[in-house]
Residue frames as a rotation matrix with the C-alpha (Angstrom) as fourth column:
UNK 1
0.166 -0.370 0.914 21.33
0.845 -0.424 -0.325 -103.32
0.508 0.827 0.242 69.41
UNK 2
0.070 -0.343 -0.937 23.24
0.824 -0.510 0.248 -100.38
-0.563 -0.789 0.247 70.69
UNK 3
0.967 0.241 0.078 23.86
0.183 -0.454 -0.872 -96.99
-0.174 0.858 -0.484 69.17
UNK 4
-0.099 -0.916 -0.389 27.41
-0.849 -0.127 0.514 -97.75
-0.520 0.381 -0.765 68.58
UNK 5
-0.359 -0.278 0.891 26.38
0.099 0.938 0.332 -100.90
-0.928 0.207 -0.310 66.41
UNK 6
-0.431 -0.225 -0.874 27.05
-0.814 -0.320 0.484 -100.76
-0.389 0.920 -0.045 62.99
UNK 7
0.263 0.854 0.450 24.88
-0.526 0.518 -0.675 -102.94
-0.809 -0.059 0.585 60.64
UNK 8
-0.749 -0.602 -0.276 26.01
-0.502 0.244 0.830 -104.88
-0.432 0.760 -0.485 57.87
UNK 9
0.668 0.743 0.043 23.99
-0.725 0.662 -0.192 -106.60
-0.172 0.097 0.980 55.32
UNK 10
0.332 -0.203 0.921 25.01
-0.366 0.872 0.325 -110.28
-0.869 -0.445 0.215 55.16
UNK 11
-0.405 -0.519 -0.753 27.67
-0.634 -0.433 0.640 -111.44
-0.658 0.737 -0.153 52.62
UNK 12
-0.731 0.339 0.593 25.20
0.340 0.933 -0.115 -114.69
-0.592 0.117 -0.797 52.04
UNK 13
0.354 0.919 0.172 22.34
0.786 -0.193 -0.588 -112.45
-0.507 0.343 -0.791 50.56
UNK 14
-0.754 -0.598 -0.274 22.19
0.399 -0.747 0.533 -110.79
-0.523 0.292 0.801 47.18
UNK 15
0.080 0.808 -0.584 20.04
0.575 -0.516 -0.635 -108.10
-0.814 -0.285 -0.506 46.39
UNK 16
-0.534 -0.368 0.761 18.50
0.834 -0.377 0.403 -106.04
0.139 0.850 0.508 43.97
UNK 17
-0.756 0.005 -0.654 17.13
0.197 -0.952 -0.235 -102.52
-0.624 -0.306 0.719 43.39
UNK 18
-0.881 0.140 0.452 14.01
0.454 -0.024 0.891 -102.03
0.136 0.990 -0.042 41.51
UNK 19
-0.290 0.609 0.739 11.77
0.036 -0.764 0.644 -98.88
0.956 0.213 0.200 41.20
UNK 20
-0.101 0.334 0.937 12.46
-0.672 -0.718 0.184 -98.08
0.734 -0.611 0.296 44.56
UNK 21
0.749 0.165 0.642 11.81
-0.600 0.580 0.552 -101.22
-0.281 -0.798 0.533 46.15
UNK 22
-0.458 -0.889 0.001 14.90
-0.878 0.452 -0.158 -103.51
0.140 -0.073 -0.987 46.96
UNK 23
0.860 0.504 0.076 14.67
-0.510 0.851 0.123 -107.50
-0.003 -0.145 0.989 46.83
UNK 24
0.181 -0.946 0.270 16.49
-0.982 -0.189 -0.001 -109.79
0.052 -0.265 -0.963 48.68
UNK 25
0.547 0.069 -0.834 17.51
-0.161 0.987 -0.024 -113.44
0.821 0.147 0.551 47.95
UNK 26
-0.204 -0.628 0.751 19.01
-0.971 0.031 -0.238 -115.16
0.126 -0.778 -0.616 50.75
UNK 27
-0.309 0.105 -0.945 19.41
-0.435 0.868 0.239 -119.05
0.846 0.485 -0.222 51.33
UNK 28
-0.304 0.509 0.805 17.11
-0.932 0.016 -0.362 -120.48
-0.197 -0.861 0.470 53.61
UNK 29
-0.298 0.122 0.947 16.43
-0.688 0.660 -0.302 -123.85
-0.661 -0.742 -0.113 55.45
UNK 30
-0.259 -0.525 0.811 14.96
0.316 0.747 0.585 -126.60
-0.913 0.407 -0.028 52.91
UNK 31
0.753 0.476 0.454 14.41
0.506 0.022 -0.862 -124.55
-0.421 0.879 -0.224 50.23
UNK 32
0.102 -0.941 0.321 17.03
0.972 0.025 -0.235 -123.09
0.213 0.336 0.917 47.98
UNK 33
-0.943 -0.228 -0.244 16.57
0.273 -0.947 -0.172 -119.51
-0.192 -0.229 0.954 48.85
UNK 34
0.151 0.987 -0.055 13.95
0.971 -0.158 -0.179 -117.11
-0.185 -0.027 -0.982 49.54
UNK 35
-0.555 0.092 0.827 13.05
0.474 -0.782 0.406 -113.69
0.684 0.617 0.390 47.94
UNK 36
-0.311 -0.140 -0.940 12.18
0.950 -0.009 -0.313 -110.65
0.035 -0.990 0.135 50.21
UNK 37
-0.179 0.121 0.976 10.53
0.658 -0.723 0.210 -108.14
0.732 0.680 0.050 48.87
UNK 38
-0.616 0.225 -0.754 10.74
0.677 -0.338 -0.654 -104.65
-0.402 -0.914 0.055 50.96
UNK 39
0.620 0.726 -0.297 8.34
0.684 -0.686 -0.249 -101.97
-0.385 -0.049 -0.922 51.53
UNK 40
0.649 0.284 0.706 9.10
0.621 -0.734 -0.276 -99.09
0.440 0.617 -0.653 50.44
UNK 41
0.805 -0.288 0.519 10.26
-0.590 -0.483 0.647 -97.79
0.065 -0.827 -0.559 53.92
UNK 42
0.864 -0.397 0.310 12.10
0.088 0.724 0.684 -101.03
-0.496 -0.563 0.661 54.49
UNK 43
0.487 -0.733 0.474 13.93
0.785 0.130 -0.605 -100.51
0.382 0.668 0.639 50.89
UNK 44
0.838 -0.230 0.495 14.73
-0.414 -0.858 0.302 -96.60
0.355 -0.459 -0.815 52.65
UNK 45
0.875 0.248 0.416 16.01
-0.481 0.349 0.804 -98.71
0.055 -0.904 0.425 55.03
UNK 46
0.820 -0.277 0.500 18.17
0.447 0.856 -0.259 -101.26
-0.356 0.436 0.827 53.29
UNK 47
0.723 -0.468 0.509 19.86
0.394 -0.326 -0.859 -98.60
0.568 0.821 -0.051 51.00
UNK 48
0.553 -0.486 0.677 21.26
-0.597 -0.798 -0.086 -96.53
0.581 -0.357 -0.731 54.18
UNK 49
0.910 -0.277 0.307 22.71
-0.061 0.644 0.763 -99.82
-0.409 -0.713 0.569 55.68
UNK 50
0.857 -0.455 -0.241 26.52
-0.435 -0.392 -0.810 -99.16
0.274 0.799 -0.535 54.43
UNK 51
0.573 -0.771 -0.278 29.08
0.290 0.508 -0.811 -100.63
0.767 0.384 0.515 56.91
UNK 52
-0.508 -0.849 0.143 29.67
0.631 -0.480 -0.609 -97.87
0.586 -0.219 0.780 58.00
UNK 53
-0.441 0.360 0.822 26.75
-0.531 -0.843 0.084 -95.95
0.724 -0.399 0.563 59.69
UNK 54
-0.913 -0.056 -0.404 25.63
0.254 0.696 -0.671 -96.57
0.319 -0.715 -0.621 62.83
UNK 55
-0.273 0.811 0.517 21.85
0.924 0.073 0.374 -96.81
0.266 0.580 -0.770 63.75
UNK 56
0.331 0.490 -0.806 21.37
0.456 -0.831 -0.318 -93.22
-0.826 -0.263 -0.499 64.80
UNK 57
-0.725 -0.119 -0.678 22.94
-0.546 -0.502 0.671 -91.73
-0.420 0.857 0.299 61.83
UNK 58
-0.982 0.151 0.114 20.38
0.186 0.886 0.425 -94.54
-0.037 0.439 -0.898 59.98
UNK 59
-0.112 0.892 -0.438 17.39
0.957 -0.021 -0.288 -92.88
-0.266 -0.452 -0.852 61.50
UNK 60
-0.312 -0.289 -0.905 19.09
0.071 -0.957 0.281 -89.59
-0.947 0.023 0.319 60.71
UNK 61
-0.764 -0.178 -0.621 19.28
-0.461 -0.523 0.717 -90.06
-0.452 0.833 0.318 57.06
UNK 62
-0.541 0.812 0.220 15.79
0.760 0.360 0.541 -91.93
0.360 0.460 -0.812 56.69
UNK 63
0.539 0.842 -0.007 13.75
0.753 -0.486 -0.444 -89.44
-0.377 0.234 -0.896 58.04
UNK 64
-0.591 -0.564 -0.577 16.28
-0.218 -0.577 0.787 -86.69
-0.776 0.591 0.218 55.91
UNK 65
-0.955 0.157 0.254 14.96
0.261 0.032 0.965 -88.88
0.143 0.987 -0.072 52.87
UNK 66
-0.093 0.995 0.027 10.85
0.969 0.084 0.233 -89.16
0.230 0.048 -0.972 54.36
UNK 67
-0.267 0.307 0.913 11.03
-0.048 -0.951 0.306 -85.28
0.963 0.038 0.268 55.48
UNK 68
0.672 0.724 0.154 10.36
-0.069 -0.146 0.987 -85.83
0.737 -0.674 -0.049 58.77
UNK 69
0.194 -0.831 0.521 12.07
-0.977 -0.209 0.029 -85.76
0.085 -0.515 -0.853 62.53
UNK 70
-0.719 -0.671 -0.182 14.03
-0.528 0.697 -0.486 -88.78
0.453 -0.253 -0.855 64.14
UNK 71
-0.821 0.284 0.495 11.68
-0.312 0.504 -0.806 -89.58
-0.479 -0.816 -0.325 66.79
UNK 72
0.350 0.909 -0.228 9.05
-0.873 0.228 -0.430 -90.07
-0.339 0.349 0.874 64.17
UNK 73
0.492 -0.347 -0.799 11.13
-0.583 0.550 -0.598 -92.78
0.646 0.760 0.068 62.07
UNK 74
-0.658 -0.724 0.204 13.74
-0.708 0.504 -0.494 -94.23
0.255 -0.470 -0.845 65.16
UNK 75
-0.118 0.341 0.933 11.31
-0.316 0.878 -0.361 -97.03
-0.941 -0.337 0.004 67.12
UNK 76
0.892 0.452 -0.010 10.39
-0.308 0.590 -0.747 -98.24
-0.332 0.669 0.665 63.19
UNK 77
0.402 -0.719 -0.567 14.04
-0.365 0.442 -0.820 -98.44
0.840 0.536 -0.085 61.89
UNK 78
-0.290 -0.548 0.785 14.74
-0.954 0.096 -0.285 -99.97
0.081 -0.831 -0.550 64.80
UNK 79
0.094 0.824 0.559 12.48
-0.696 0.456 -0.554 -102.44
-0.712 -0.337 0.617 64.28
UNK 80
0.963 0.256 -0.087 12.91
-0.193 0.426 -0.884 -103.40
-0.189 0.868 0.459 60.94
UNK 81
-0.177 -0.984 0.004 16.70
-0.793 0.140 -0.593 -103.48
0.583 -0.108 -0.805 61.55
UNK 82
-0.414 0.012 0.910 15.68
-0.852 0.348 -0.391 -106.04
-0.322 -0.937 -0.134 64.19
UNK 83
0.513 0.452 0.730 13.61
-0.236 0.892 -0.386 -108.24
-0.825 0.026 0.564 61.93
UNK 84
0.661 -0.646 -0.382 16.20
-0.608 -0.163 -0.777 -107.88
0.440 0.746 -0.500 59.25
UNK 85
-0.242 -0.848 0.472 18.66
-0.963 0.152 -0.221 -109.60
0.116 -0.508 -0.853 61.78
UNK 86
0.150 0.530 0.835 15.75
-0.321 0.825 -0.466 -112.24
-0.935 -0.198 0.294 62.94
UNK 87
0.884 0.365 0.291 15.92
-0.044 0.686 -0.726 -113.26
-0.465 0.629 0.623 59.04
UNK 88
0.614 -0.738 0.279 19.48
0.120 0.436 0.892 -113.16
-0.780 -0.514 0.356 58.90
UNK 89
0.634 0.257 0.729 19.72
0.750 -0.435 -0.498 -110.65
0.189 0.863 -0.469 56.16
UNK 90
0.374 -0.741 0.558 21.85
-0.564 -0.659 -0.497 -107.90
0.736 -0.129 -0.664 58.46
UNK 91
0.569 0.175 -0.803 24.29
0.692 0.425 0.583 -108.77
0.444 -0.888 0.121 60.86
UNK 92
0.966 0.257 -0.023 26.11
0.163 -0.539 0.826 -106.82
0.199 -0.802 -0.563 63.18
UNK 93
0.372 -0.917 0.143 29.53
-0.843 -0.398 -0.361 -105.02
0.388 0.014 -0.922 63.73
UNK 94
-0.091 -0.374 0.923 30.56
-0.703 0.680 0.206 -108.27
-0.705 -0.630 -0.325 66.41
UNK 95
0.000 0.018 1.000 29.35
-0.159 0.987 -0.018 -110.86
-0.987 -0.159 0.003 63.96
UNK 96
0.949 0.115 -0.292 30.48
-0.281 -0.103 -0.954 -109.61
-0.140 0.988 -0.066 60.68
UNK 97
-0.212 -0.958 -0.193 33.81
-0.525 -0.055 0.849 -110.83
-0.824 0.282 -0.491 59.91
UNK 98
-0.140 0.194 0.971 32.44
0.384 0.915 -0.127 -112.59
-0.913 0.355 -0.203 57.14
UNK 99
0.797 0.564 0.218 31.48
0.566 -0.572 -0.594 -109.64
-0.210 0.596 -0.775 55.62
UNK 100
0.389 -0.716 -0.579 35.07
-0.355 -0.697 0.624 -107.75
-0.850 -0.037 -0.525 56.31
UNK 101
0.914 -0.251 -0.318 37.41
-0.181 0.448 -0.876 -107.96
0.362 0.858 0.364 53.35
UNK 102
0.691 -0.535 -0.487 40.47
0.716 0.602 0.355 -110.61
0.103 -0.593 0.798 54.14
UNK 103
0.701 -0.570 -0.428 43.43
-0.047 -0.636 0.771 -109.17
-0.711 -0.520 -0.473 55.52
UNK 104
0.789 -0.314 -0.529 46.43
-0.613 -0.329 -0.719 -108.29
0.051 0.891 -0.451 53.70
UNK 105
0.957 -0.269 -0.113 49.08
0.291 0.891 0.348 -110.68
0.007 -0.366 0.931 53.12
């Protein structure tokens, strides 16, 4: 992950919002789909994932929301952006056309 790479969340997994914490369904191997509850942070996390920001602005506006600086918050949202990917929940500016909307005809 670079800091020009833009995160997407995956167009396979749909999510909800609830008091704060975000849950994600996504289909997975032989069971029909699996449920994902984040943390608190992670939901932080989740909400600022837009399309469009790339992960230093991400790090920017989570520790904006926790009150604190970058360098406290960057190695975690790095992280969790990282196991977010491992569970195939975000993917990545290169490996999102799935996620783009189709071209015009």
């Amino acid at each position: 992950m670079t800091d020009t790479a833009i995160p997407y969340r995956a167009a396979h997994v749909a999510w909800t919002a609830v008091d704060g914490c975000v849950y994600a369904v996504a289909p997975a191997g032989p069971t029909p789909f699996t449920v994902v509850e984040l943390s608190e942070t992670g939901s932080s996390v989740w909400m600022h994932i837009d399309g469009a920001a790339a992960v230093p602005s991400i790090v920017r506006r989570v520790a904006d929301e926790w009150g604190v600086g970058t360098d406290d918050v960057a190695e975690g949202v790095r992280s969790f952006l990282r196991q977010l990917t491992d569970q195939h929940l975000v993917v990545w500016e290169a490996t999102a056309p799935e996620t783009s909307p189709p071209a015009p005809m």
